[in-house]
LUMLUM-508303 format. One record per residue: y, x negated, z of N, C-alpha, C in turn. Coordinates in steps of 0.05 Angstrom, whole numbers, plus 5000, padded with zeros to 4 digits. Layout:
<nodes>
YXZYXZYXZ;...
</nodes>
This chain:
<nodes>
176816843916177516853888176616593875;176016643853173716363846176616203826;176416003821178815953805179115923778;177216113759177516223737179116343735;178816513758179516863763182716743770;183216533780185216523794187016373767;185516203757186716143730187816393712;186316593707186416833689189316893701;189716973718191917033734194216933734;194616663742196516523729197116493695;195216613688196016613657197016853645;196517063663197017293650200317293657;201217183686203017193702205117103680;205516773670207116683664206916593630;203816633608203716543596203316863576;205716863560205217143544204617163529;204616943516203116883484201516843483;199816833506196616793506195217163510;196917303510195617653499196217793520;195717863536196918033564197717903580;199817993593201317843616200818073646;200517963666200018203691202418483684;204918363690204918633684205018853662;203218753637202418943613200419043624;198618923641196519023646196319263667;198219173685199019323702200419643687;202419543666204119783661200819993641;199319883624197419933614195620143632;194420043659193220143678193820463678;196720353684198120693697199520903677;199920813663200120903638198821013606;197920773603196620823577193520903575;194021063560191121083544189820953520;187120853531185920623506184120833479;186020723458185120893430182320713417;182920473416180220333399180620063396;179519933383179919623384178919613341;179919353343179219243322176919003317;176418863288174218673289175718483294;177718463305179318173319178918143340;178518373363178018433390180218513406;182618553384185418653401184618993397;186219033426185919253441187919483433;187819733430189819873428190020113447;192820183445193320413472195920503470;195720773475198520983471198721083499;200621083505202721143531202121433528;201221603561201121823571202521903556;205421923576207622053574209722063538;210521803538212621713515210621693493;211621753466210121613447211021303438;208521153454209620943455206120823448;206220623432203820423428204020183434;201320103440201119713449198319633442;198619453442196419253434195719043448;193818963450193918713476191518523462;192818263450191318183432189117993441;186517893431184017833438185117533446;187017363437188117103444191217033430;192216893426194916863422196417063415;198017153417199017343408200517353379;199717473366200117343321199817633321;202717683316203317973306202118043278;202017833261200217823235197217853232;196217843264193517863270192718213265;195018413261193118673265193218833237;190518883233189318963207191319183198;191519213161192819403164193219723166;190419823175189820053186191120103218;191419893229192219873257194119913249;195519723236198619623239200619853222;199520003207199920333199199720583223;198620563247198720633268200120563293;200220313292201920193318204620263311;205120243287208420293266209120513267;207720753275207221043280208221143251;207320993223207121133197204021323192;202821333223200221573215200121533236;198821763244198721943276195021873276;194221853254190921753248189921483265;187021503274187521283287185621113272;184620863264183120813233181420833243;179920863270177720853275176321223271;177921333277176921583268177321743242;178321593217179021643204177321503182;175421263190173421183168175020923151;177620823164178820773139178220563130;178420563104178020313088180920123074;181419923086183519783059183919813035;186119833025186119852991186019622974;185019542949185019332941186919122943;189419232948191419092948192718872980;191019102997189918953029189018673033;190318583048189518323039188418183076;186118103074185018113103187717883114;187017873138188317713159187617423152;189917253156190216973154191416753167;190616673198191816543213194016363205;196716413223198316203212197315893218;197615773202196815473210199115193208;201915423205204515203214204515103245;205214823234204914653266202514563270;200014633261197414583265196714353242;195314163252193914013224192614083199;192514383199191714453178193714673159;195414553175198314683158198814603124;199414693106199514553075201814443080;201714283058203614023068203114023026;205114063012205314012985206313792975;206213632950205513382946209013362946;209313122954212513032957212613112988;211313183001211513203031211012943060;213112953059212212623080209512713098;208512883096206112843119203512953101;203912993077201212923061201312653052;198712743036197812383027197812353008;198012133000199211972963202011972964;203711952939205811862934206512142923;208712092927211612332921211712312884;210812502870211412542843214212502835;212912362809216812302800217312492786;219912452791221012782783221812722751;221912972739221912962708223513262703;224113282676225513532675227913512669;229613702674233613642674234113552696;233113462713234513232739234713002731;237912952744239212792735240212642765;238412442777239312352805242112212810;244212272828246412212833246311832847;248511762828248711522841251911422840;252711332868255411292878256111052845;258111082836259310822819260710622823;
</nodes>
């Protein structure tokens, strides 16, 4: 076993937020049937037996990652699957947008100790409290 493979393994084993864990894959195997994928590269699949859906996402797992033709299907609000159905978003669809809290490219709005410049003085009806 080469130690990619052996890496993959240990990741699937203990790391679940990184998209499949062994045994999704495993329960997936014996179970499920694969319906389609998306332009994210997450995977989709409905259970033989139960009506049951899953998804096994292309890298972290970001429940906000699945489009909303999927996510109208995984939710079992349509029995449609978007891929056979042509579907298109409605204007009001709004594509996918990685979260970027915790990340350096998180927004950080002005008066925020971890942006840059100075904290705006405040103006308005504030009236700052001071002990007498």
């Amino acid at each position: 076993m080469a130690q990619s493979d052996l890496k993959q393994l240990f990741t699937e084993i203990f790391a679940w937020w990184r998209g499949q864990t062994w045994g999704t894959r495993l329960w997936i195997k014996r179970f499920g049937n694969y319906v389609g994928s998306d332009e994210f590269g997450n995977r989709y699949y409905q259970d033989k037996k139960a009506n049951r859906r899953y998804v096994t996402y292309a890298g972290y797992a970001d429940a906000s990652a699945i489009p909303p033709g999927w996510h109208g299907w995984i939710h079992h609000r349509t029995d449609v699957v978007p891929t056979d159905a042509n579907y298109k978003p409605r204007e009001w669809e709004k594509p996918h947008h990685a979260n970027l809290t915790g990340t350096p490219d998180a927004y950080r709005p002005d008066g925020s100790l971890l942006s840059k410049g100075e904290r705006p003085r405040v103006s308005g009806d504030y009236q700052a409290w001071s002990p007498e």
